[in-house]
N, C-alpha and C positions, 0 to 999 in steps of 0.2 A: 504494500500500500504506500502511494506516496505521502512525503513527510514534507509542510510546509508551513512556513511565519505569513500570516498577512499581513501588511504593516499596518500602521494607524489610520491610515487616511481610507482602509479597504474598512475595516470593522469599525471605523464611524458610518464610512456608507451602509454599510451593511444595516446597521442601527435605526439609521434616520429616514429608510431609501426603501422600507420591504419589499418592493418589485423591484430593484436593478439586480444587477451580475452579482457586485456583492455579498445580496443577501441569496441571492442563490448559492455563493458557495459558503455563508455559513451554513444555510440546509444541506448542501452535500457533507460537509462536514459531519453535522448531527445525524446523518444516517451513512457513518461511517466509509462515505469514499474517498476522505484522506485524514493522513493525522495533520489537526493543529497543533502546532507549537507555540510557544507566547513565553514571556519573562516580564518581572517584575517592572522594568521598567517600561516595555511596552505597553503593559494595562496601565502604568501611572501616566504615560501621556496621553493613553484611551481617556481616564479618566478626567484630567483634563479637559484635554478638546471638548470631551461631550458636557463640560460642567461652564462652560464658556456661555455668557447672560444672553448673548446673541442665538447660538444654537437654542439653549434653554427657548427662549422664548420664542423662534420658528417652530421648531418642532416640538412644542409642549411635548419637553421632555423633564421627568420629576428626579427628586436625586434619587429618589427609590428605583424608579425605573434603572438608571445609571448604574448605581449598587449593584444590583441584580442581574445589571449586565454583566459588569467587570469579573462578578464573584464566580459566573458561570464559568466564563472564559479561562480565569483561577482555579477553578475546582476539575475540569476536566479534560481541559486543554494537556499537552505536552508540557511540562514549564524546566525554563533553565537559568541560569542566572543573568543571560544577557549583560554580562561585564567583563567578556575578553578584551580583550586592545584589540582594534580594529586600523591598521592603519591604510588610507583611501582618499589619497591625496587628493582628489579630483570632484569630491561630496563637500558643499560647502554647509551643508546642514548637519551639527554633530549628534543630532538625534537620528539620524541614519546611520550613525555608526553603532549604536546600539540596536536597529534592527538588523545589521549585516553580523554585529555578533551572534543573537539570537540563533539566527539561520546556521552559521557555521560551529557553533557548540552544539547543535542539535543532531548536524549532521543532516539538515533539511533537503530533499531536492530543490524543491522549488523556495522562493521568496517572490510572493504576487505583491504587486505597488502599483500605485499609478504614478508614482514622485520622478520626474523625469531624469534626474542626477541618478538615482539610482536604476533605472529600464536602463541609462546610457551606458552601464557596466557589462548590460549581457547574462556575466557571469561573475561570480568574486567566488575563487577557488572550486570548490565544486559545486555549488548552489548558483541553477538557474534561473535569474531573474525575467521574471515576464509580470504582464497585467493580467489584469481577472479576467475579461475576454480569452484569451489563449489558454488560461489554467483551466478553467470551465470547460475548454476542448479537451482538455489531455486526461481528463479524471472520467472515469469510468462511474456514472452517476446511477445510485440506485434508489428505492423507495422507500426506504427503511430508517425511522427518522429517532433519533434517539431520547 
């Protein structure tokens, strides 16, 4: 089964968006056609973003709902520490360098994004980076929702 990180910007979509790509591959997720991985400080920038006044108040989102998110994605996601050294000279965003760790401690195939610094890599060691569109193709999707 493949093994991959979404990064933050895919599981805010995911959250705020339940019909795009997204949240379609958290549903793949949740009926098992690939493993998530996540780290601590991935869900603390999930949490974030999604605790930001502007989201709050488009998508009448509560902090419970938030909570409840994060704590999922916590409780049965893959988890690692997300605090290798990451060095990526060419990511001017250094919270990317925390999802590139993520993906490489886990030993992920994939790492889905749509953050353009990062799709410009390709690849960072053995972890293929693509968007949710292409990962959505590569995943053998079933009914089975957890």
């Amino acid at each position: 089964m493949p093994k991959a990180v979404l990064d933050t910007n895919i599981l805010v979509s995911a959250f705020i968006t339940p019909r795009g790509i997204p949240a379609q591959l958290l549903q793949a997720w949740r009926a098992e056609d690939f493993d998530l991985v996540t780290s601590p400080p991935i869900l603390e920038e999930l949490r974030e973003a999604l605790s930001r006044p502007k989201l709050q108040r488009l998508y009448h989102l509560s902090p419970e709902d938030i909570r409840d998110y994060v704590t999922l994605l916590a409780q049965v996601a893959i988890a690692v520490s997300g605090t290798r050294a990451v060095s990526a000279p060419l990511l001017r965003d250094p919270d990317d360098r925390l999802i590139l760790a993520a993906a490489i401690e886990s030993k992920s195939d994939y790492l889905v994004t749509g953050d353009k610094d990062l799709l410009s890599l390709n690849r960072f060691h053995a972890v293929r980076i693509i968007t949710p569109s292409a990962f959505i193709k590569m995943i053998p999707l079933s009914k089975n929702p957890r």
